[in-house]
N, C-alpha and C positions, 0 to 999 in steps of 0.2 A: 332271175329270182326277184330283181328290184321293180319288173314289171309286174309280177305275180302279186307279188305286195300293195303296188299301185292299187291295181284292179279290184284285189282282197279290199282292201281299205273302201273303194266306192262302192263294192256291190254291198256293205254291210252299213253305208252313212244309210242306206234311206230307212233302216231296220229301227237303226238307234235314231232315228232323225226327232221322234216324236217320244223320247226316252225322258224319264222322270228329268222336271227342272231343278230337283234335289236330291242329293246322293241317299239314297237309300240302301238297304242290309239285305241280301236275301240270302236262299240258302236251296243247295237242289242235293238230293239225294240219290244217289248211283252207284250199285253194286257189279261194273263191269269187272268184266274177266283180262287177261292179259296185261295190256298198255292200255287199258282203256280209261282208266281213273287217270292216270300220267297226262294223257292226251287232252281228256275232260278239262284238266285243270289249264293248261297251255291255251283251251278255245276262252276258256274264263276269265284268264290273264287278258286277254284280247279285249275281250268286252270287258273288261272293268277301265282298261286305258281308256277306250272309246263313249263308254257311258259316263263313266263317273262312281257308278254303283261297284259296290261288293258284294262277292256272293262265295259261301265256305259249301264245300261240299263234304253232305254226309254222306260219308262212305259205307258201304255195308255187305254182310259175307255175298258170293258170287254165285251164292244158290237159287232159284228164283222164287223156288218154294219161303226158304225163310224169309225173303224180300218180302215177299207176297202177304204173309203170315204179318208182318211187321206193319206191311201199309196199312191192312184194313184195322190194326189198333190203334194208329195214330190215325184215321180219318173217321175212326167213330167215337173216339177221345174229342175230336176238334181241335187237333194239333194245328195253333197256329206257329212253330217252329218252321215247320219245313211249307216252301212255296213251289216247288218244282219236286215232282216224281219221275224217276223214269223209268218207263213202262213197260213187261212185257207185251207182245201183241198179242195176247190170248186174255189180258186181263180189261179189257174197257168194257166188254158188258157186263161185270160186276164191281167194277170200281166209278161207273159214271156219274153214280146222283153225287158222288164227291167232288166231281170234278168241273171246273168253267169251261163254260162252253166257249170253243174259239173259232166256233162257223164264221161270225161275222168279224173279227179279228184276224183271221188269216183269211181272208178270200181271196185277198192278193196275191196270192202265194201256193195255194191248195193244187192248180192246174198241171205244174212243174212236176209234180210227186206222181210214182204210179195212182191210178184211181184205185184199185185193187188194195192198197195197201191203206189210201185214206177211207174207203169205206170202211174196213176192218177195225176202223179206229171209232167209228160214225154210230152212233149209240141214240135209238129215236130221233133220226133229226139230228143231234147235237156231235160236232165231232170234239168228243174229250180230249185225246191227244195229237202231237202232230208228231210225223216218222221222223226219225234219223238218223239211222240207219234199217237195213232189212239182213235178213237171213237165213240160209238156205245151205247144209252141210253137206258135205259130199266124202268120197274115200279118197283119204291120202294113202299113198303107196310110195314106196321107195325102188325108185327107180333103177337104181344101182345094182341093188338084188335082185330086183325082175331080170334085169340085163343080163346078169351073172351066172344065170341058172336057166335062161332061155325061157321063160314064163311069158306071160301075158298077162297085163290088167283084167282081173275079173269081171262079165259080165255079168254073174248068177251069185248069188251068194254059197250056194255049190261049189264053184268052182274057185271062190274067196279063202274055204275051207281049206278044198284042197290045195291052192297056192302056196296058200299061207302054213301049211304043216308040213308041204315041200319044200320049201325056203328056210323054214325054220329051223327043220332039222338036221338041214344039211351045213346050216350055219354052224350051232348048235357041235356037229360034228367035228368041222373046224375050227373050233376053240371058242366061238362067240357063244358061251354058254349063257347069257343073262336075256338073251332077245326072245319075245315072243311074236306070235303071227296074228296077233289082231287087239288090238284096246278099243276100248267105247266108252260109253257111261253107262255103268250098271249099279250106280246107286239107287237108294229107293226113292227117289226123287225127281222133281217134274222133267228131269232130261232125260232118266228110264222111259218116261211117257212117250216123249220124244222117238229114243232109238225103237223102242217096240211097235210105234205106231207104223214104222220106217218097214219095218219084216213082217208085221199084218198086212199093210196093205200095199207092199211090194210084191205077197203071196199070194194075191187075192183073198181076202181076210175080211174083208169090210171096213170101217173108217170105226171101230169103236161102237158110236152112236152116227146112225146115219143123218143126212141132212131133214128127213122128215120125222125127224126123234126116236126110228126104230132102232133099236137093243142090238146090234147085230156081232157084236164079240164072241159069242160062244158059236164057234162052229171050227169045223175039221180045219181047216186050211188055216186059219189062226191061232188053233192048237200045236199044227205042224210047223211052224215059225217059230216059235215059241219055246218047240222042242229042239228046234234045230239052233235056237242060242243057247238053251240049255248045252247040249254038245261040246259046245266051245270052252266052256268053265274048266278048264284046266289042261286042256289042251294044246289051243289053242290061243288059248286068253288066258291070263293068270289069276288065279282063285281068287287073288287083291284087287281085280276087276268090279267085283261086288261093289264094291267100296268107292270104286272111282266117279267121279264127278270128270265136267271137261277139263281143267288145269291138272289133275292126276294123271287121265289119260296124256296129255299133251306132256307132262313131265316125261314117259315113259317112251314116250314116244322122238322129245326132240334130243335126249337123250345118246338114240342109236340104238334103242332096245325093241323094236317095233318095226314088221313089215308092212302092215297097214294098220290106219285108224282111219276112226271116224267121227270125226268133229265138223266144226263152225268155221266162214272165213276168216278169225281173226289169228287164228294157229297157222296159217300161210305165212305171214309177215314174219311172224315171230319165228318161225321154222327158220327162215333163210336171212335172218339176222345175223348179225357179226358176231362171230365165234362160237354159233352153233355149232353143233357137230354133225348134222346133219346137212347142214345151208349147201343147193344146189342140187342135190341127191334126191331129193323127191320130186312128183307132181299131185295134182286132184284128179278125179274123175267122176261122173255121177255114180249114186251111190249102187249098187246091185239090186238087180230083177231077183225076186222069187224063180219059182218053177210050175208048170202049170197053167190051167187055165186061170185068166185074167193075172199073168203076174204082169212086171212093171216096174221100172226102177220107181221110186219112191222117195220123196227127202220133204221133213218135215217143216213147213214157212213158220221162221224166225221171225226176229226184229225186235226191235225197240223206239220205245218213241219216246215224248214228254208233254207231260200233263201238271195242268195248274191248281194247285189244291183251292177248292169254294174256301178255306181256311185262312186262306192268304191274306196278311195286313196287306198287303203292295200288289196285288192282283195283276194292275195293270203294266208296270213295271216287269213282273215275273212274264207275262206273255211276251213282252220284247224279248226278253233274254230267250226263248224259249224258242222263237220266230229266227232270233241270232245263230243259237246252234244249227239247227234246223236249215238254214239258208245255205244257197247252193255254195259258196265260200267258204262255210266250215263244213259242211259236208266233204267237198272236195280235200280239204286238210286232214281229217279226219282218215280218209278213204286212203290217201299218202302213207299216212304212218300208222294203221294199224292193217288195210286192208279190209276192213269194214265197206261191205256193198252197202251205194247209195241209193236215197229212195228217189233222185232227184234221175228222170231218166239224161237225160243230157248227158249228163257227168259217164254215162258207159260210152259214151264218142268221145271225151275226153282225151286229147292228145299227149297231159302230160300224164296223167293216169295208166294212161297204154301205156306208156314208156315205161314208168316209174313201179305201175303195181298193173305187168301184163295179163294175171290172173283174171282181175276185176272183168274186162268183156267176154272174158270166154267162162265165168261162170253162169253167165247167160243158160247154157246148158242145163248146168245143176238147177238155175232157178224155173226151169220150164215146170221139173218137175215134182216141184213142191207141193203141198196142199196143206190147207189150216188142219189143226187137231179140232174136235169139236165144240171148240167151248161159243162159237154162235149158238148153235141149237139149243144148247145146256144151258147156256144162261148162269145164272147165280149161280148153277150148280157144278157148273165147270169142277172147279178148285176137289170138292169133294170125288164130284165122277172120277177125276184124272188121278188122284190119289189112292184111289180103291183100285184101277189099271195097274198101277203102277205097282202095287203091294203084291197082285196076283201076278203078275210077272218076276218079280225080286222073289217072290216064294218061289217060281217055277224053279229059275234058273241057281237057285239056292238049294234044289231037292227035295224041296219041302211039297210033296203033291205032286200029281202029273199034272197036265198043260191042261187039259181035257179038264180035271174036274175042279183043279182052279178055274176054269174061263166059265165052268158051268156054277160054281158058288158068287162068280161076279156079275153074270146076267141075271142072277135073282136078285144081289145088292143093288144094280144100279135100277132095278124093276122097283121095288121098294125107293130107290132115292127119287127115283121120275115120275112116284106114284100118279096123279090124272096126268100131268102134263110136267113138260120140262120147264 
């Protein structure tokens, strides 16, 4: 450990090396989930020894929606409060004219990160934010039950169904009355977007909006996804599913009340944490194929990064700290204690990693088969498009309509939102 420290300490002088010659105040703002505010602060504690500077993080709910809702007031305000945003990855082509450009500030450093993930961030030319961490969700399952009942990890989401209602109930039968056979996020919000985009286009569904701007949502096979979550609402899932965001679900889940979910890497760690109830009893898998032509398991690419508000008194200052997280050092830290996949490829060869959080190289899998939601092609209009998906699916699976003529009232809204061009 006294080595680790060493080495921690050198790969992070040359970051701070050129770090304000006066202590300055900054301030970054982060709405994670789990351990991840706890952790944030621990990487902070670090650089504030090391610089000189302080910096208070604004914390804020762990919705990304309201995050999201909240930046663009304070950066069309000119809030020079906050120096540091942390980002989702669906948000830099509509948050970039806000943002400093850190192409020629991090070129030292840019090579190390998947490309894939620094493009995503690369907004005309300018790369606004820099990763760190990525993310790519998969199905947890309980292993124990599978074992129990002679089951199988689902391939199909068919066959998730039926697992999961034969587990249940046979639970259920022997006194474990409170457990259900599946949680997600079925709030109306951008993590709906998230799970529904997961069963469109694990059914062959189409991506939403396709990459050459075409409307492709209203059609049979992403009707039939659609209806086949519908299904689950109270059978399988609990009516108070609606309502669930990912900490709801993961409540419910690390709990003991749950055969499978489907959440983000950071509910790993926290699963097999000391004095769960759960710890040891589970694993992951990718998440389930549709049925049909062109299904496909399917999982929605994650991630977070951070960006420097044009706002900033201390501009220069805030990209160190920003370059600090970021770095393979705190990444690697990071990735220790919450299980947060790094955007730093190296760190998946990582020997104490393997040892410490075995997960991290074999979610390699899950991340093959990730893909972005559409907010490249949509542009500005992301935020609106994803919310109008989102509303027509929380209606589905609420009752309210069939799939079919929701999906058919939201390819006329999004035709009207995309009028000549996206």
């Amino acid at each position: 450990m006294k080595v680790f420290h060493a080495l921690l300490a050198l790969s992070v002088a040359a970051v701070l090396a050129v770090g304000s010659a006066r202590a300055v105040e900054l301030s970054i703002v982060s709405g994670d989930t789990g351990n991840g505010i706890k952790v944030l602060r621990e990487i902070l504690d670090r650089y504030e020894k090391e610089s000189g500077n302080q910096v208070t993080i604004v914390a804020m709910p762990s919705s990304g929606t309201d995050q999201f809702g909240q930046y663009r007031l304070w950066l069309a305000a000119g809030n020079s409060d906050v120096d540091v945003y942390q980002t989702d990855v669906i948000w830099a082509p509509q948050l970039a004219s806000q943002f400093v450009d850190l192409t020629e500030a991090t070129r030292d450093v840019v090579a190390k990160h998947f490309p894939s993930i620094i493009q995503s961030q690369t907004v005309d030319g300018r790369l606004v934010a820099l990763p760190i961490f990525t993310d790519a969700p998969a199905l947890y399952y309980r292993k124990d039950l599978l074992d129990k009942y002679g089951a199988k990890v689902p391939a199909t989401w068919k066959e998730l169904g039926d697992t999961a209602r034969l587990v249940m109930d046979k639970e259920r039968a022997s006194g474990n009355r409170d457990i259900w056979g599946f949680v997600f996020q079925g709030n109306a919000y951008e993590g709906l977007t998230c799970d529904a985009f997961e069963w469109v286009v694990s059914n062959g569904g189409g991506h939403i909006v396709e990459p050459d701007g075409a409307i492709s949502i209203n059609n049979a096979r992403a009707a039939a996804a659609l209806d086949m979550a519908k299904a689950w609402i109270g059978t399988i899932a609990p009516p108070g599913v609606l309502a669930y965001q990912e900490e709801e679900s993961r409540g419910v889940w690390q709990t003991g009340n749950a055969v499978f979910m489907r959440n983000w890497p950071y509910a790993y760690a926290l699963g097999n944490s000391q004095g769960s109830p759960i710890k040891g009893k589970f694993d992951v898998a990718p998440l389930p194929a549709g049925t049909g032509e062109g299904a496909r398991p399917a999982a929605t690419l994650g991630g977070w990064n951070l960006a420097v508000s044009k706002y900033s008194r201390h501009p220069d200052a805030a990209i160190e700290l920003v370059k600090f997280i970021a770095s393979p050092a705190m990444q690697k830290y990071r990735t220790l204690k919450t299980a947060n996949l790094p955007t730093i490829q190296a760190l998946y060869d990582d020997a104490d990693i393997a040892r410490q959080q075995p997960i991290i190289p074999h979610w390699k899998g899950v991340f093959l088969n990730a893909g972005p939601r559409p907010s490249a092609v949509t542009r500005n209009k992301y935020n609106e498009a994803s919310s109008q998906f989102w509303n027509a699916v929380h209606k589905t699976l609420s009752g309210e309509g069939s799939a079919a003529d929701n999906l058919a009232d939201l390819e006329a809204t999004l035709t009207r939102l995309k009028g000549k061009a996206w």
